[in-house]
C-alpha positions as CSV (number, residue, x, y, z in Angstrom):
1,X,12.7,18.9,-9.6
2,X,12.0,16.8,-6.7
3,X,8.7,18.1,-5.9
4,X,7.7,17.5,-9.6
5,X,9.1,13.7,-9.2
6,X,6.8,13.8,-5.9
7,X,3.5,15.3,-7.8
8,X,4.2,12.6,-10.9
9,X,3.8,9.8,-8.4
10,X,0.9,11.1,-6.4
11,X,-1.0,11.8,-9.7
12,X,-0.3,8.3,-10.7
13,X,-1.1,7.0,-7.7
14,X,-4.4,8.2,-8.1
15,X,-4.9,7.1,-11.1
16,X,-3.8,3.2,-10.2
17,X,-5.4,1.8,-7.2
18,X,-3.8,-1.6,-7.6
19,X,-0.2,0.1,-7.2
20,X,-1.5,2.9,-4.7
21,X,0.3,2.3,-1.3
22,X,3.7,1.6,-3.3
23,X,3.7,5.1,-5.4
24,X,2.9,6.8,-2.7
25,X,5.5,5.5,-0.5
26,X,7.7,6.2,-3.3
27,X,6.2,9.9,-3.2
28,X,7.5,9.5,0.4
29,X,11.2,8.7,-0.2
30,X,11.4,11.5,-2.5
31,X,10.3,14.1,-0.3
32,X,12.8,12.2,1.9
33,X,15.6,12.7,-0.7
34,X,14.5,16.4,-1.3
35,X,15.0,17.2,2.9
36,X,18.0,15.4,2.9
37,X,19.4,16.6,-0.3
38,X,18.4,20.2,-0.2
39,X,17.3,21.3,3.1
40,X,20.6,21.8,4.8
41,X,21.6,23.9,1.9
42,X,18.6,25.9,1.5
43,X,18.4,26.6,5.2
44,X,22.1,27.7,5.2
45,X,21.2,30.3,1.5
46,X,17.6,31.6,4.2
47,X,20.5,32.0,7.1
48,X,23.2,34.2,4.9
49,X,20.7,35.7,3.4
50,X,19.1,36.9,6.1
51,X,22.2,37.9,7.6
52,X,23.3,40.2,4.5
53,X,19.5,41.3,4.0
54,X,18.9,39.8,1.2
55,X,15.4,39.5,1.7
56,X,14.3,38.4,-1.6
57,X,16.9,35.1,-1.2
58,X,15.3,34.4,2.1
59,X,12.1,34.4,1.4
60,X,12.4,32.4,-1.6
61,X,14.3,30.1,0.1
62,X,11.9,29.7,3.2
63,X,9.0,29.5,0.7
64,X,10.7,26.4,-0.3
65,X,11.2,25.1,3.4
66,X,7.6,25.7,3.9
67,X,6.3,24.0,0.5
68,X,8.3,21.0,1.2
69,X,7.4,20.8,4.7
70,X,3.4,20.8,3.4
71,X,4.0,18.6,0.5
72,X,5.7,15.9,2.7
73,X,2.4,16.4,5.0
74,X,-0.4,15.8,2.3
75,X,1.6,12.5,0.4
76,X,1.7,11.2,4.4
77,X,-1.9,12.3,5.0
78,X,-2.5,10.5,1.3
79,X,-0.6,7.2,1.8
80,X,-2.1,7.2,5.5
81,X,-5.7,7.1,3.4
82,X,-4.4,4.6,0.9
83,X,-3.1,1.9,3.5
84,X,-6.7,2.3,5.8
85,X,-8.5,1.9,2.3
86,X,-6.3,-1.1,1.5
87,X,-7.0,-2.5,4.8
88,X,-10.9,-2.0,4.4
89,X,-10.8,-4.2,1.5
């Protein structure tokens, strides 16, 4: 649910260039939120699982590490864009 919160805002972002920097810093907090609020427990579910073999659990789970992990890297890469653009202006 927090990776759709974190799409909605980039796509709005995109869409409003006045309000740009700020919904993308918001995109930022709630990848934030998302490490903070679910990677400890989704790294502990990739760590039993992998210890009982359960490799369909783990690899879900790490999928999820990984997608976050890229998401948070393209909103920064994006907001990083936004704030030189603002500053070119």
């Amino acid at each position: 649910m927090l990776h759709s919160l974190v799409w909605l805002r980039v796509a709005e972002a995109e869409k409003n260039d006045k309000k740009k920097v700020e919904l993308l810093n918001q995109a930022m907090g709630l990848v934030e939120a998302a490490n903070i609020a679910m990677g400890p427990l989704i790294q502990g579910l990739a760590t039993v699982a992998k210890e009982q073999g359960i490799a369909r659990v783990y690899n879900k789970a790490i999928a999820y590490i990984d997608i976050t992990k890229e998401l948070e890297k393209y909103v920064k890469n994006s907001l990083d864009r936004a704030i030189l653009e603002r500053k070119k202006k």
